[in-house]
C-alpha positions in Angstrom: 4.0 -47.6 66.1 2.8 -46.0 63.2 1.7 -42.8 65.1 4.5 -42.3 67.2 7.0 -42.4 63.9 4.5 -39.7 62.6 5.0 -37.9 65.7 8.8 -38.0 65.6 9.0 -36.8 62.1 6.7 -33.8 62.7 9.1 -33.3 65.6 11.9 -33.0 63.6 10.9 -30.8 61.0 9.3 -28.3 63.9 13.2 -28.1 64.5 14.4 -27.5 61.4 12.2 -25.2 60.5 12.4 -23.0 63.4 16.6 -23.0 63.5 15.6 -22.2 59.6 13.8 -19.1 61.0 16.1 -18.0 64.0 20.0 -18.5 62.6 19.6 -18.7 58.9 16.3 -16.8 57.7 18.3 -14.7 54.9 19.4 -17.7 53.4 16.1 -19.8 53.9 13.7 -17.6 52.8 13.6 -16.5 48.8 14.5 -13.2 47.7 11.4 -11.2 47.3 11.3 -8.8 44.2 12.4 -5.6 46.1 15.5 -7.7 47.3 16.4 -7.8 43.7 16.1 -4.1 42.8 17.0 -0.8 43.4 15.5 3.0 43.6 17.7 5.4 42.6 15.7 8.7 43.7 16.3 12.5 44.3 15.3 15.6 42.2 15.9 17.6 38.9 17.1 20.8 40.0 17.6 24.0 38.4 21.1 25.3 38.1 19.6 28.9 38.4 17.0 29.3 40.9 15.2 31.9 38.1 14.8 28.6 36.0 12.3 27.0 38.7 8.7 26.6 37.5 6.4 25.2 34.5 8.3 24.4 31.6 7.0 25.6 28.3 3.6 22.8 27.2 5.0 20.1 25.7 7.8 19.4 27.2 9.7 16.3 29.3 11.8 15.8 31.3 14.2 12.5 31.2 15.9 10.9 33.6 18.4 8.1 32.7 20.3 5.6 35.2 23.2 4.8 32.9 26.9 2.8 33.1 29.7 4.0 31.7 31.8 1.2 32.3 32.6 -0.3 29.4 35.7 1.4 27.2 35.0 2.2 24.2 30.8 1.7 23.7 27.9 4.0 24.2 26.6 4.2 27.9 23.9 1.5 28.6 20.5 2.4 30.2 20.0 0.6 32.6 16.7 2.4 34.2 14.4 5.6 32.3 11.7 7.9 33.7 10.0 10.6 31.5 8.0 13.3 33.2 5.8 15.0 30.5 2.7 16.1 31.8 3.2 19.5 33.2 6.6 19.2 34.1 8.2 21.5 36.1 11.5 22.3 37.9 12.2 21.3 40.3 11.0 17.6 39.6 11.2 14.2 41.6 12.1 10.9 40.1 12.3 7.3 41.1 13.8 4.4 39.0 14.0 1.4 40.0 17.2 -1.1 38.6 18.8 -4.5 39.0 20.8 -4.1 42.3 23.2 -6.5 40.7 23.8 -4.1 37.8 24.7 -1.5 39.7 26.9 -3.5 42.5 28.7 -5.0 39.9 29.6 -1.9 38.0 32.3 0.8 38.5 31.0 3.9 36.6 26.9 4.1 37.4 25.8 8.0 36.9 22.4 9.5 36.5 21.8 12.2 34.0 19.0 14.3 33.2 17.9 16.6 30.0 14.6 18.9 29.2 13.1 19.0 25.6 11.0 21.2 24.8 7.7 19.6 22.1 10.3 19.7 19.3 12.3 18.1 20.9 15.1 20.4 21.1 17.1 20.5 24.2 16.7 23.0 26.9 18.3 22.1 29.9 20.9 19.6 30.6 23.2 18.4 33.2 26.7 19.4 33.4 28.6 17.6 36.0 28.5 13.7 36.7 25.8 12.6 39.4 27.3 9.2 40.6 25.0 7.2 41.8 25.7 3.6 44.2 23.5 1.0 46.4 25.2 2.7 49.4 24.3 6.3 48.0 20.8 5.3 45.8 19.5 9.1 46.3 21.5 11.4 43.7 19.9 15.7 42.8 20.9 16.0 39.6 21.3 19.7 38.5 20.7 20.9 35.0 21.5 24.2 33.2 19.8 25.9 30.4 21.3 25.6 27.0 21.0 29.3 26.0 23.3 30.6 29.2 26.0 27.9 28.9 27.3 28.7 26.0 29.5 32.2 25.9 29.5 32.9 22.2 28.3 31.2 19.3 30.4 27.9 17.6 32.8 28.8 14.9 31.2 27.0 11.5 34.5 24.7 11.6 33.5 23.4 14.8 29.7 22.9 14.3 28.9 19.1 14.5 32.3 18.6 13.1 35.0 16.0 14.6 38.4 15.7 14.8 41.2 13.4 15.0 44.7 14.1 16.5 47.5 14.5 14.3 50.5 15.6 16.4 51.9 17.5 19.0 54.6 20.0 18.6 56.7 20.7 21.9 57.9 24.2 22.0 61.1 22.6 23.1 64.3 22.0 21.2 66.4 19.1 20.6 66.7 16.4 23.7 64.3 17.9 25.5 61.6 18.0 22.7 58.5 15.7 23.3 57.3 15.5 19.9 54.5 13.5 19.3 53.5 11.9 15.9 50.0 10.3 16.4 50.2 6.5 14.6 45.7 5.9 14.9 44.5 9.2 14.9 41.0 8.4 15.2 41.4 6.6 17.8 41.8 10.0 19.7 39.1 12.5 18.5 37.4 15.8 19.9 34.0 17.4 19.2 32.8 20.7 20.6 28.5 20.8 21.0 25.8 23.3 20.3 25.1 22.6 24.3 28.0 23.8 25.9 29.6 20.3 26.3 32.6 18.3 24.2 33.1 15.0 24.2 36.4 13.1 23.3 37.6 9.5 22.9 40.8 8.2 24.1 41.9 5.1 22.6 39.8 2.7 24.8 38.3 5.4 27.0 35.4 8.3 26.3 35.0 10.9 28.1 33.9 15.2 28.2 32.6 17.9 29.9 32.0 21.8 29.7 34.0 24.0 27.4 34.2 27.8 27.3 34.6 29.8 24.5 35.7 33.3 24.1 37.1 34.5 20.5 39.7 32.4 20.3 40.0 31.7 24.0 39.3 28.2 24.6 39.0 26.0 28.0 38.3 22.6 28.2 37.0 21.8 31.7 37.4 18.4 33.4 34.3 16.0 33.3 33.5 12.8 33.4 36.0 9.8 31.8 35.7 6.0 31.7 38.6 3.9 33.3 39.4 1.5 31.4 43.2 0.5 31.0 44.4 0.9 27.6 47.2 -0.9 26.2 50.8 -0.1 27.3 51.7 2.3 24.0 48.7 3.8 24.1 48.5 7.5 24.1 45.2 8.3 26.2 46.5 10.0 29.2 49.0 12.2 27.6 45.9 13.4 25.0 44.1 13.9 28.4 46.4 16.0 30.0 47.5 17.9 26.7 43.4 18.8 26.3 43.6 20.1 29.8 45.9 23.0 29.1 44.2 24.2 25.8 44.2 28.2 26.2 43.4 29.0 22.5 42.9 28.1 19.1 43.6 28.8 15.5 42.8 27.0 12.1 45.7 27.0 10.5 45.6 27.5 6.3 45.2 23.5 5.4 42.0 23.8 7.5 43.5 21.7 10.5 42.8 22.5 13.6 45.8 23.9 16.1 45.0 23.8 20.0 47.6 26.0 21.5 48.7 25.3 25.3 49.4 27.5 28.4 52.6 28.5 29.0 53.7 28.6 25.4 54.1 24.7 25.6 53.3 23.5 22.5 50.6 22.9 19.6 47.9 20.4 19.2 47.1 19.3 15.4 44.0 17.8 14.7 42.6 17.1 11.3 38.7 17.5 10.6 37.3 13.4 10.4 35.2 13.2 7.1 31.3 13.8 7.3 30.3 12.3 4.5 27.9 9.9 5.5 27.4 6.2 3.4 24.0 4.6 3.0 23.3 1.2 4.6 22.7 -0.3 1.2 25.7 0.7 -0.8 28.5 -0.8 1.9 30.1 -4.4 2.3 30.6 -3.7 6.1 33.2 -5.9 8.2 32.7 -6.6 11.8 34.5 -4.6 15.0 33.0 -5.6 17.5 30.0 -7.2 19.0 28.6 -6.7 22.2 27.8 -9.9 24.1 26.0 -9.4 27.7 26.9 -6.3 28.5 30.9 -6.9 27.3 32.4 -5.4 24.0 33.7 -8.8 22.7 37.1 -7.6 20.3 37.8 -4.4 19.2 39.7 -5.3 15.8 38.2 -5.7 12.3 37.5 -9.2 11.6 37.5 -9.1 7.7 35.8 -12.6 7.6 32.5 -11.4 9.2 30.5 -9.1 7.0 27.0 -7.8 6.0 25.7 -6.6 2.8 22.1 -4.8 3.1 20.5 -4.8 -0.5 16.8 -5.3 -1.9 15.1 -6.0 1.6 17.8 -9.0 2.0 20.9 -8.6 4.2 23.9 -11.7 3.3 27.1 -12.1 4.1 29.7 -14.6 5.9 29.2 -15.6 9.7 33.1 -16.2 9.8 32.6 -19.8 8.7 28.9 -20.5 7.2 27.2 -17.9 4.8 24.1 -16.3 6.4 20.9 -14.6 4.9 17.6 -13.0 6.3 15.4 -10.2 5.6 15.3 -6.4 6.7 13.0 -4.1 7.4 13.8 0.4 7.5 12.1 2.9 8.6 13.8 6.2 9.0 16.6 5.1 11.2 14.5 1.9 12.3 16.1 -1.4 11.8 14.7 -5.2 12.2 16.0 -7.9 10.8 14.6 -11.4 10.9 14.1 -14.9 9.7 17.7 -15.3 9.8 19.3 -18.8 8.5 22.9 -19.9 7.5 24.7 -23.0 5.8 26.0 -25.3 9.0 29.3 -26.1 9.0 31.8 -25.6 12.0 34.7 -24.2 11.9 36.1 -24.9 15.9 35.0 -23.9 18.8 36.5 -20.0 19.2 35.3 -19.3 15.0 31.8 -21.4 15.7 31.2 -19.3 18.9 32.0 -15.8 17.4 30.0 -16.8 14.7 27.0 -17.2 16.6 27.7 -14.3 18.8 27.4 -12.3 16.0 24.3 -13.8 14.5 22.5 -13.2 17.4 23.7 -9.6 17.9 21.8 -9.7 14.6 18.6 -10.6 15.9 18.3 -8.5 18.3 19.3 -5.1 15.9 16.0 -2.4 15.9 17.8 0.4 15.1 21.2 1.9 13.4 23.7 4.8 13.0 26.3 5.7 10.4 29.1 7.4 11.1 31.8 8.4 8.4 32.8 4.7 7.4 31.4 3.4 10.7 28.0 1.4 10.8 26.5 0.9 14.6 23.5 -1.5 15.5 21.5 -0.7 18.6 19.0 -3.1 20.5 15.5 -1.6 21.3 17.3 0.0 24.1 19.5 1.6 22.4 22.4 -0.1 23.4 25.3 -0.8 20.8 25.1 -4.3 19.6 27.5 -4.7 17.0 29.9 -2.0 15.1 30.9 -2.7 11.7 33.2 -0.7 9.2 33.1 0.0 5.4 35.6 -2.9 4.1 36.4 -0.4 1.6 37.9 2.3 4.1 40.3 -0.1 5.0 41.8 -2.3 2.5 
């Protein structure tokens, strides 16, 4: 009796395992690790077939597999591949990435630049390379620095940004489409050593190629995020006013007039201050804080700061006081052994609160820009953004 049960139930699972196999073996069998991942492959070419051949000794060339998808934040890396030793263009890449990163995401692009040993760039791609699991091999083609640019940058444009003041339609009275610019830096333009500009848009970022001739200047389409801003916001006018830019002048208050085709109308922009603050000599007040992959709130929550001093970073969580140590080195940040006081506030203040702390945790590097403070992860992906609580009370 005892046998024949034993034979009944090896009978039955011989059954199940083989309609297992036959009708359902995607869903019976475990992923494997290439099931998971994705190679994104293909070649850096030379946009001028005179550039082909050994670069000069030192030099490397990076790859990046990045996602533009999120308004308003730095691409994130999602794959990297350096070729150093004895590269050479043409060159062959493969990286390999979560597929469910890049199925899940709407702007996945791979870019490639050149340094030479000094790290100063040489070649650098100029038009977006999108990449997708249904198209995962992408040439990316990269110029040379020296023979993208037409004619050197003004001083006034050198590394310098600037914010949109106005625009001044050439037309009178009804039919006048003034515009009086309520955030200006919200809507900012910089022109690069490389060839390139980049802008941001209210929520969105975007740039391309520029060309400059005396005081002919074209601002070619490029690449843009697609985010939907709010309902007032000004991003696709600035967009389409930037694409009919025929010249330029500085006008005598130093600001920056962008003249359109046709006789349309003026741009005003106004140069953003440079003047950079040190880490330790800021109260800084959160923006935002980036919580997988999402930019979590995008204005200034006055009850979150940080105050870097003596080796010891303090400040308010939003609820409970917080404290740890830091550690600098050159633009190198770490900061650890965080603790806080451990009172709750509710659940949306508690959660923000630790969202925040843990953004923390994971800083290893920063940047200051003007009154803005960013925190990267090892990755460099932006973590948190804080701004100087002094630049806007």
């Amino acid at each position: 009796m005892i046998k024949t049960k034993n034979r009944n139930t090896r009978l039955i699972w011989a059954s199940v395992l083989a309609v297992c196999a036959l009708t359902f073996s995607a869903a019976c069998s475990p992923q494997t690790p290439e099931d998971k991942t994705l190679t994104i492959s293909g070649k850096v070419l030379p946009g001028d077939q005179a550039d082909e051949g050994l670069l000069p000794p030192g030099s490397r060339i990076i790859v990046r597999v990045q996602d533009s998808s999120i308004a308003d934040a730095v691409a994130i890396t999602l794959g990297e591949q350096i070729i150093a030793e004895d590269a050479s263009l043409p060159a062959a890449y493969a990286i390999n990435i979560e597929r469910e990163a890049i199925a899940e995401s709407a702007q996945i692009a791979v870019s490639a630049r050149v340094e030479d040993a000094e790290g100063q760039l040489l070649f650098i791609n100029d038009t977006l390379h999108p990449a997708s699991v249904e198209s995962p091999e992408v040439d990316v083609v990269v110029y040379a620095i020296d023979k993208r640019v037409s004619s050197p940058l003004p001083p006034a444009f050198d590394g310098q940004i600037w914010q949109w003041l106005a625009f001044i339609d050439s037309a009178d009275g009804d039919e006048s489409n003034d515009i009086e610019v309520e955030e200006p830096s919200q809507y900012t333009l910089a022109l690069l050593v490389d060839g390139t500009y980049v802008i941001q848009a209210d929520c969105n970022r975007g740039g391309g190629n520029f060309k400059l001739d005396g005081s002919s200047l074209t601002l070619e389409p490029g690449f843009m995020t697609l985010a939907a801003c709010p309902p007032e916001s000004l991003s696709d006018r600035f967009v389409s006013l930037l694409g009919n830019v025929v010249t330029f002048v500085f006008d005598a208050d130093g600001q920056l007039v962008l003249n359109l085709k046709l006789d349309a109308g003026d741009m005003i922009f106004a140069p953003v201050p440079t003047t950079t603050r040190k880490l330790t000599d800021t109260v800084w007040i959160l923006q935002s804080v980036t919580v997988r992959d999402a930019r979590i709130g995008s204005e200034y929550d006055g009850d979150i700061t940080a105050e870097f001093k003596d080796g010891q970073v303090t400040g308010s969580g939003g609820c409970n006081n917080y404290f740890g140590g830091y550690f600098i080195e050159e633009d190198q940040l770490t900061i650890d052994k965080l603790g806080s006081t451990l009172m709750s506030c509710g659940e949306t203040r508690d959660t923000r609160e630790r969202e925040f702390l843990t953004g923390l945790e994971m800083v290893r590097s920063y940047q200051i820009d003007g009154d803005t403070l960013t925190l990267l992860d090892a990755n460099q992906n932006t973590m948190i953004v804080m701004v100087a609580k002094d630049a806007i009370e």
